[in-house]
C-alpha positions in Angstrom: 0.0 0.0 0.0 0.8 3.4 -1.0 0.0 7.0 0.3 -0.7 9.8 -2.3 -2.0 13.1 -2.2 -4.5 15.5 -4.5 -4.4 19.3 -4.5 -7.4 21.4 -5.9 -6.6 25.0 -6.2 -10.1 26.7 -6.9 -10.8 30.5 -7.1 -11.6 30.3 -3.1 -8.6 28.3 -1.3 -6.7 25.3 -2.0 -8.2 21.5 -0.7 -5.7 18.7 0.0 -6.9 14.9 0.3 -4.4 12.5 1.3 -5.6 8.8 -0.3 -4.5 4.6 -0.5 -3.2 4.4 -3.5 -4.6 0.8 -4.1 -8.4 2.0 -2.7 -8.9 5.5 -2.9 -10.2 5.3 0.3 -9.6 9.3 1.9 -7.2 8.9 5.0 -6.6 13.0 5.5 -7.9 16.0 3.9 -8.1 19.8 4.4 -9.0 23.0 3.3 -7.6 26.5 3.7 -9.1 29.7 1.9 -6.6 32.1 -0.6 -5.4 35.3 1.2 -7.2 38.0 -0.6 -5.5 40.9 -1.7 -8.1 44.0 -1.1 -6.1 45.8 -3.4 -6.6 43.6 -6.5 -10.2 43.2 -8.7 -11.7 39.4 -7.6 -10.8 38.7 -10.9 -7.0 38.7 -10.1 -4.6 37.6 -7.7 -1.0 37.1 -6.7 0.1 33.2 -7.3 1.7 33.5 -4.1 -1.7 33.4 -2.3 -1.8 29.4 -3.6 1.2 28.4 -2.7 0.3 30.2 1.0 -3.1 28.7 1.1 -1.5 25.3 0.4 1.3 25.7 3.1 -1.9 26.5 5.9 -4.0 23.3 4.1 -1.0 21.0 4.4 -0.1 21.5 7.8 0.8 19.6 11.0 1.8 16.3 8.8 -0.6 16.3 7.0 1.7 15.4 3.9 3.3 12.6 6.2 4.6 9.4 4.1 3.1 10.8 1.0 5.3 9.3 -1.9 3.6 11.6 -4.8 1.0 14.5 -5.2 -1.1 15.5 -8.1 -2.7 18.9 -8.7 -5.8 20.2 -10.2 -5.8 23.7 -10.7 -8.6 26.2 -11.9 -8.5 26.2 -15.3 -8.4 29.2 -18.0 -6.3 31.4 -15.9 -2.9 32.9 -17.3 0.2 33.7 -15.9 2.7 35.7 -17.8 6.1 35.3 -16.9 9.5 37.4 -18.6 12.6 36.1 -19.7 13.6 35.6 -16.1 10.5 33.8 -14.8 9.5 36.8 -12.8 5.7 37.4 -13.2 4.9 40.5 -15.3 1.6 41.3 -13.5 -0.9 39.3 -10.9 -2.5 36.2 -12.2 -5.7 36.5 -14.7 -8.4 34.4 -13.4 -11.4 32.5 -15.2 -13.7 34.3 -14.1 -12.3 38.3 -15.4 -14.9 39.1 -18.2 -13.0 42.1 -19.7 -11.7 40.0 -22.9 -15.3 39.9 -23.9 -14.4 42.3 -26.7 -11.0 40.9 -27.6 -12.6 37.2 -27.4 -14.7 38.6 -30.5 -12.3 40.4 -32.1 -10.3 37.0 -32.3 -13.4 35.3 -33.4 -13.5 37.0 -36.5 -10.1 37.4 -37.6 -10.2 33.5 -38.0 -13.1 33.6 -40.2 -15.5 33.4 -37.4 -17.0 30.2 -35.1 -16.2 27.4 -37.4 -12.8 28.5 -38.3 -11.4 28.4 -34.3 -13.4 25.0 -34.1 -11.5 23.9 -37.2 -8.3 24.9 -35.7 -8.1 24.3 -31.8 -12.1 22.6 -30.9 -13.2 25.8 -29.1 -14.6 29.4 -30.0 -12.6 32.3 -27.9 -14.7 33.7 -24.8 -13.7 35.6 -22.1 -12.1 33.5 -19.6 -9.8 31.9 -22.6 -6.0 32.6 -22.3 -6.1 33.4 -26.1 -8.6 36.0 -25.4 -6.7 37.0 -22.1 -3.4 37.6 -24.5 -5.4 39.8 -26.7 -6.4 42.2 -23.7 -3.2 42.3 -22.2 -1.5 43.5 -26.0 -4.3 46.1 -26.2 -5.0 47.2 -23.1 -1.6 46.5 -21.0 1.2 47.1 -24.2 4.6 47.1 -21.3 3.5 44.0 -20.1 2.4 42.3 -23.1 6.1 43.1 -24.5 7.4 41.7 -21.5 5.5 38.4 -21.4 7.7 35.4 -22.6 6.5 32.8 -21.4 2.3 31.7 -20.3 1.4 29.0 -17.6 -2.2 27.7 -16.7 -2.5 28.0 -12.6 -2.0 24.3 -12.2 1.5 24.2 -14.4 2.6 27.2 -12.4 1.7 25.4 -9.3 3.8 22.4 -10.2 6.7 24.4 -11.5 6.6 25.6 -8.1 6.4 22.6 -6.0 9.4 20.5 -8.4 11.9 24.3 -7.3 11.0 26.2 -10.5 13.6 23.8 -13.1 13.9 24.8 -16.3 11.5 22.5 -17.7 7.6 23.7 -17.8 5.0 21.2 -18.1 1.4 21.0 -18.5 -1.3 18.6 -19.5 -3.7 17.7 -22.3 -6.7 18.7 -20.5 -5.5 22.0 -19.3 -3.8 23.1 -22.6 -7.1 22.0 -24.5 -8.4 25.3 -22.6 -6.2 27.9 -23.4 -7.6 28.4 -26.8 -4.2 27.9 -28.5 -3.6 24.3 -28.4 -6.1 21.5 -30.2 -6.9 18.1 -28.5 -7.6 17.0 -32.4 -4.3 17.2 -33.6 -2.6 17.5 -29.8 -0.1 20.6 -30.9 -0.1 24.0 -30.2 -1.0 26.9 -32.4 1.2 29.6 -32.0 0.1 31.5 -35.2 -3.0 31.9 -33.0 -0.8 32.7 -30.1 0.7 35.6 -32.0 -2.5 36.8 -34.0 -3.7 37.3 -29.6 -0.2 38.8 -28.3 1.5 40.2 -31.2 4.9 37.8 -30.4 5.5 34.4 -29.3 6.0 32.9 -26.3 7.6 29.7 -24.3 4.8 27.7 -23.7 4.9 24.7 -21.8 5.6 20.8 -22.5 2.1 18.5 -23.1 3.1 15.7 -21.3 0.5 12.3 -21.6 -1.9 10.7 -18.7 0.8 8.9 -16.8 3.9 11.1 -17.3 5.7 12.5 -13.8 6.2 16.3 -14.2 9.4 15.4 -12.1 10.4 15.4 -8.6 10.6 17.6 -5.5 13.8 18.7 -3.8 12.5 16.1 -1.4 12.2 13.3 -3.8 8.4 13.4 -4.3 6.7 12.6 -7.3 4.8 15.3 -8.8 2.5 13.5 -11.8 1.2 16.1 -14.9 -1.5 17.5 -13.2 -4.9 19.0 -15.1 -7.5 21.5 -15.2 -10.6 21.4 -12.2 -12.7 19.7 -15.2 -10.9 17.3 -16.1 -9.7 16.1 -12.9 -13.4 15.9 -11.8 -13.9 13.8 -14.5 -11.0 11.7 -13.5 -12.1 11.9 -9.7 -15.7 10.4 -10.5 -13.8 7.8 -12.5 -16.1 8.7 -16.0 -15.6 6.3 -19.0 -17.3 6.1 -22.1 -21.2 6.5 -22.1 -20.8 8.5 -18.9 -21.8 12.4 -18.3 -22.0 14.8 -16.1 -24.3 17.4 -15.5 -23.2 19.7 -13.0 -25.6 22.2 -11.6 -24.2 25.9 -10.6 -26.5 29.0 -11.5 -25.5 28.4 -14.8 -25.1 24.8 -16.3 -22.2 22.4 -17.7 -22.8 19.5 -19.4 -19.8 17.3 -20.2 -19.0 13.5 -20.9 -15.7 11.6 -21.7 -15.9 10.4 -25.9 -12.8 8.1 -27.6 -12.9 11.2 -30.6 -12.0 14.4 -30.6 -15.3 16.5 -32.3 -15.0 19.6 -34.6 -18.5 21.6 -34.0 -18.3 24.2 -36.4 -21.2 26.3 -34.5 -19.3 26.4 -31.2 -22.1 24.6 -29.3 -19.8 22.2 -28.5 -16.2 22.7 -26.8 -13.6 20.3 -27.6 -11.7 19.9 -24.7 -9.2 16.6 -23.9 -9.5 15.0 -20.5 -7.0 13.4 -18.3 -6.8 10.1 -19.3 -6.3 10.3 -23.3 -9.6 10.4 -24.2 -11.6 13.8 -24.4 -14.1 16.2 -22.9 -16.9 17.6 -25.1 -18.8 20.5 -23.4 -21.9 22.6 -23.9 -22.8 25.0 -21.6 -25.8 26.8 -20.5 -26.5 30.3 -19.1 -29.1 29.1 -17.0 -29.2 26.3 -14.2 -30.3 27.2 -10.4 -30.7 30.5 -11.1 -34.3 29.2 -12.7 -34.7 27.7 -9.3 -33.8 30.5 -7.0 -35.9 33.4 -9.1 -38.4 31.3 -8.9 -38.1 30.3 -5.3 -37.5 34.1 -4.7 -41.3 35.0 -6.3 -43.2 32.7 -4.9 -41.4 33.9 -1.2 -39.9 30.9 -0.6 -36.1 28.1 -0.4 -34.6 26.0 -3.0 -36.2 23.4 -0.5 -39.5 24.5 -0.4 -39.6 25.1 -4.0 -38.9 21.3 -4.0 -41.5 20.6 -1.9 -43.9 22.8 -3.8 -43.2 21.1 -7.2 -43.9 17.5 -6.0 -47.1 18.6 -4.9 -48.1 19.0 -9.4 -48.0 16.5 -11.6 -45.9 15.8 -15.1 -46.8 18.5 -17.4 -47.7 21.1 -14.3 -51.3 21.3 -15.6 -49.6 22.5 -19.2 -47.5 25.1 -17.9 -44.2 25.6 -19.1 -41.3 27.5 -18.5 -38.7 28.5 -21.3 -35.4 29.1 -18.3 -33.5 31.6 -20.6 -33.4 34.4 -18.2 -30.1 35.3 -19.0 -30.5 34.6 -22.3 -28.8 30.9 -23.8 -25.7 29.4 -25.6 -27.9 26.5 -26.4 -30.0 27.4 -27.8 -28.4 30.4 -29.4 -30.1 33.2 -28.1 -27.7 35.2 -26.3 -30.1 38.1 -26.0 -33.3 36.7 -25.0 -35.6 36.4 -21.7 -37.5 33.8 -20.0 -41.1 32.8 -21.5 -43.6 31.4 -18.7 -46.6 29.8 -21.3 -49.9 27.7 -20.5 -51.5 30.3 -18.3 -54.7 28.9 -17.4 -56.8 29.3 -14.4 -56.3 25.8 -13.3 -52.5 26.2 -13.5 -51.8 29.4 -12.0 -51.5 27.9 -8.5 -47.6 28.0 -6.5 -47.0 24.2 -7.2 -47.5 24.6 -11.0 -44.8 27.4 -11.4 -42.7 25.5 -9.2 -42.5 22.2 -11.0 -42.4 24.4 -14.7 -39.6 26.0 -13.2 -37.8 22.0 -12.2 -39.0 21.0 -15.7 -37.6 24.0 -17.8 -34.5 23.8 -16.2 -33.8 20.0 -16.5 -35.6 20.4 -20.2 -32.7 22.8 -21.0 -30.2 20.6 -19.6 -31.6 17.8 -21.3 -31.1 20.1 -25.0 -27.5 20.6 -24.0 -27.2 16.4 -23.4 -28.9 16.1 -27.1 -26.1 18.1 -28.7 -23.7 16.0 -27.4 -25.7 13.0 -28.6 -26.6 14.5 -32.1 -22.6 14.2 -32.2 -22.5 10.7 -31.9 -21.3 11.3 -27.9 -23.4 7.9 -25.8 -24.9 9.2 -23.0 -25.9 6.1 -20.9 -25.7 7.2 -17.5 -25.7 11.0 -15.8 -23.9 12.3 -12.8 -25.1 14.8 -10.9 -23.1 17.6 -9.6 -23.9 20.8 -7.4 -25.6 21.3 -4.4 -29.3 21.3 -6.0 -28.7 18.0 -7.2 -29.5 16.9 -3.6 -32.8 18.4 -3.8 -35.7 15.7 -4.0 -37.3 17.3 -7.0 -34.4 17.2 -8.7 -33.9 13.8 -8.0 -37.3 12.9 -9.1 -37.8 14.4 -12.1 -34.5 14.5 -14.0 -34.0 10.5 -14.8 -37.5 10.7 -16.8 -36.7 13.6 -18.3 -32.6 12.9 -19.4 -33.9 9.4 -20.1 -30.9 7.8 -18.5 -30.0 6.5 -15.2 -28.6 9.4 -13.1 -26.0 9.3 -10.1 -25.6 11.9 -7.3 -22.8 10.8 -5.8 -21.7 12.0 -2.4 -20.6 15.2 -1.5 -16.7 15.8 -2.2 -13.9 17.9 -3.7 -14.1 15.0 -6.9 -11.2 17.4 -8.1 -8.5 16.7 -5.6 -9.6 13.1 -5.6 -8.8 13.5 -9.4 -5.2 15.0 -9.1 -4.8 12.1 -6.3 -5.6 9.5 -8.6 -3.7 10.9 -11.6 -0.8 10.5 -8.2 -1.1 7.3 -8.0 -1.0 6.6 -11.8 1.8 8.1 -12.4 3.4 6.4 -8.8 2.5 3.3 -10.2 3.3 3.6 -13.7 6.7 4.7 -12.6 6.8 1.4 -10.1 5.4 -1.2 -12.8 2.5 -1.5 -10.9 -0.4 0.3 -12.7 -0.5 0.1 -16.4 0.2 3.4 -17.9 -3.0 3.3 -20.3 -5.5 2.8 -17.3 -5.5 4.5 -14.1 -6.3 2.8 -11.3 -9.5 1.5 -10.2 -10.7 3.4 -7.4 -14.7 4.1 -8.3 -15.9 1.6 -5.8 -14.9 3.5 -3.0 -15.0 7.3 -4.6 -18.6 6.4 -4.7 -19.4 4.4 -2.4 -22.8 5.7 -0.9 -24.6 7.0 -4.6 -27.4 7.2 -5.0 -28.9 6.2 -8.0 -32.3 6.6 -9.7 -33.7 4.6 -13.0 -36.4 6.3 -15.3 -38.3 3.1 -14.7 -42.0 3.9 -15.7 -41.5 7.5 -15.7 -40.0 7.3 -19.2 -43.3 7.9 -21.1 -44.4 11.0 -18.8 -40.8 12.4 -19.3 -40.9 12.2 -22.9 -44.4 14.2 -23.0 -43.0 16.9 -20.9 -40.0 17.4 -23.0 -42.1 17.4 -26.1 -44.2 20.0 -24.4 -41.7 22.0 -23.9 -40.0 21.3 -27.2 -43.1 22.5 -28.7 -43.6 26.0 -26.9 -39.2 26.4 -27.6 -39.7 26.0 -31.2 -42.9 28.3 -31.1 -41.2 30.7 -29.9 -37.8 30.8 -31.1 -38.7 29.2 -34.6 -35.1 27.5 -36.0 -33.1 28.2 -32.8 -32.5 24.8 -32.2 -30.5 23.6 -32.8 -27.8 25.6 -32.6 -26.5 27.0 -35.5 
């Protein structure tokens, strides 16, 4: 038996699980929020702050007779480094939307959607490095000129934790997010890196599934590490005909496929995962948020909106609720609103609205699984992920109306069990223990304690609600969907 360790450094603070490398089983873990610099925009942040928040997490042995450590690492942030390594301004984070403009401007200097998904399996947006590059040449020139080299959060983390050698590494899954490197052809595109910046840059080494970024001063293996995502993925131990549906106030639907996809409409984003295989995604604007404005008019909880929407029946007396409220990526109607239809007397009662609102949102969902489908992507069994996943209308309605099996697996941080898995891959791929194709097999206790519902003979009433609602989308958006 052998001990490993995961890191997940998120946008709030860094968690650390300590695992059996045989098992999975969880021995240690904590957590420890990032410093915040009051001085800095949320949307930006000294790297320091991780490798402080990581010091605090890993604290009074909690590390002890750990033979190697993966990390996960939020992904789409960018770190621009000079000559010398030295960081030419705070970290970029996902979540900074000011690239909104240079995320378009990119977008048509390649001919538009189809020719970025052509080229790398993604459209530019905001939180993209690419896009991130093309801000910092037009809005921050001195530092642009400075930048030579560009590391992901979790490559800069394990540059850090190997002594900062010369060698930078990264993975497939978190270089399939930057916007400049294609999980189709697995090579970087640095014309597209200098149509953003204006000048090339060092960019670091792909290295595959099993392959040690290197060791510590200390003698620890460090394995390639990935993006959040993908280490999720890796975490909940997905394989073909698995997705996951993970429920935030928006919505991201992904599942692991043997093939890269080219979706010329963007719909679709073509990352790689951490195991070989890849990552398609489609993601919606709207998720919980459905479920809390809702909640919030009706003067009521999440929980009692639950209550309130087992209380109806399928169809909620043939009222239906279109859940583009801030408008939709899929369908494409980025400047839409919400459409509450079926007003009748008979349905204008709390318990209608709420299960409309359960329905619209899980019919929405359920759009975003059928372009992954229309793409020849098997969707035979659903995970679900987020908080509201635990809520019993939730778990009621969505296996009728996905038409799959669907999992909600226990609460945990499924990314630093990812990065510990990857740990022990690499640990025993290095040892001859583990075969370097598969990682091990730890899904037996990772999930241990599912729970996991069947459509069983709600198919049929599933099907009629999502044709109800398929009917009043089509109405009224004519040709929106699907996406194109």
């Amino acid at each position: 038996m052998g001990i490993v360790a995961g890191l997940d450094s998120s946008t709030e603070g860094t968690t650390v699980v300590v695992c059996d490398t045989d098992t999975g089983a969880v021995l240690r873990q904590a957590y420890a929020p990032h410093p915040v610099d009051e001085s800095l925009p949320r949307s930006e942040t000294d790297p320091q702050a991780w490798l402080l928040s990581l010091g605090e997490a890993a604290k009074d042995g909690l590390l002890e007779g750990v033979q190697a450590i993966g990390v996960s690492g939020q992904q789409h942030g960018l770190i621009a480094l000079d000559a010398g390594g030295v960081l030419v301004r705070p970290a970029l984070l996902w979540n900074d939307k000011r690239a909104q403009v240079a995320a378009a401007d990119l977008t048509e200097a390649l001919g538009g959607p189809a020719g970025w998904a052509e080229a790398v399996g993604c459209v530019p947006q905001a939180p993209y490095p690419v896009a991130k590059l093309r801000w910092l040449a037009q809005h921050e020139p001195t530092s642009a000129q400075r930048a030579a080299e560009v590391l992901s959060p979790h490559d800069w983390l394990v540059w850090q934790l190997l002594g900062r050698p010369a060698r930078r590494t990264t993975d497939r899954g978190d270089a399939s997010g930057t916007g400049y490197w294609s999980a189709a052809t697995g090579g970087y595109r640095m014309d597209l890196v200098e149509l953003a910046l204006g000048h090339r840059v060092r960019l670091p080494e792909v290295l595959g599934p099993a392959d040690p970024a290197g060791q510590t001063p200390e003698g620890l293996l460090i394995s390639a590490g990935t993006g959040d995502n993908m280490a999720a993925a890796l975490g909940l131990g997905l394989a073909p005909g698995d997705a996951v549906v993970a429920l935030g106030a928006a919505g991201t639907v992904f599942a692991v496929h043997d093939a890269p996809l080219t979706d010329p409409t963007g719909a679709i984003t073509a990352f790689a995962d951490a195991t070989g295989r890849h990552l398609p995604v489609v993601q919606t604007r709207n998720a919980v948020r459905v479920l809390r404005g809702t909640a919030d008019l009706l003067g009521t909880d999440l929980a009692g909106l639950s209550d309130l929407a087992l209380r109806s029946t399928p169809g909620a007396y043939g009222l239906v609720l279109l859940p583009y409220l801030e408008g939709e990526r899929v369908p494409q109607l980025p400047h839409t609103a919400g459409t509450l239809a079926g007003l009748r007397r008979e349905s204008m009662k709390p318990e209608h609205l709420a299960r409309a609102a359960f329905e619209g949102m899980l019919c929405g969902l359920a759009d975003a699984l059928d372009v992954l489908r229309g793409r020849g992507v098997p969707v035979r069994r659903v995970f679900l992920l987020g908080q509201a996943g635990e809520l019993p209308a939730v778990q009621a309605l969505a296996p009728a109306l996905f038409g799959t099996p669907v999992v909600v697996p226990p609460p945990a941080d499924y990314a630093a069990l990812g990065a510990a898995r990857q740990a022990a891959w690499a640990l025993g791929a290095q040892q001859g223990s583990v075969s370097p194709q598969d990682p091990p097999h730890w899904e037996s206790a990772v999930l241990s304690g599912s729970r996991v519902s069947e459509p069983g003979d709600d198919l049929a009433a599933g099907s009629a609600v999502r044709q109800q609602f398929t009917a009043v989308r089509d109405q009224t958006h004519p040709g929106a969907f699907p996406a194109s």
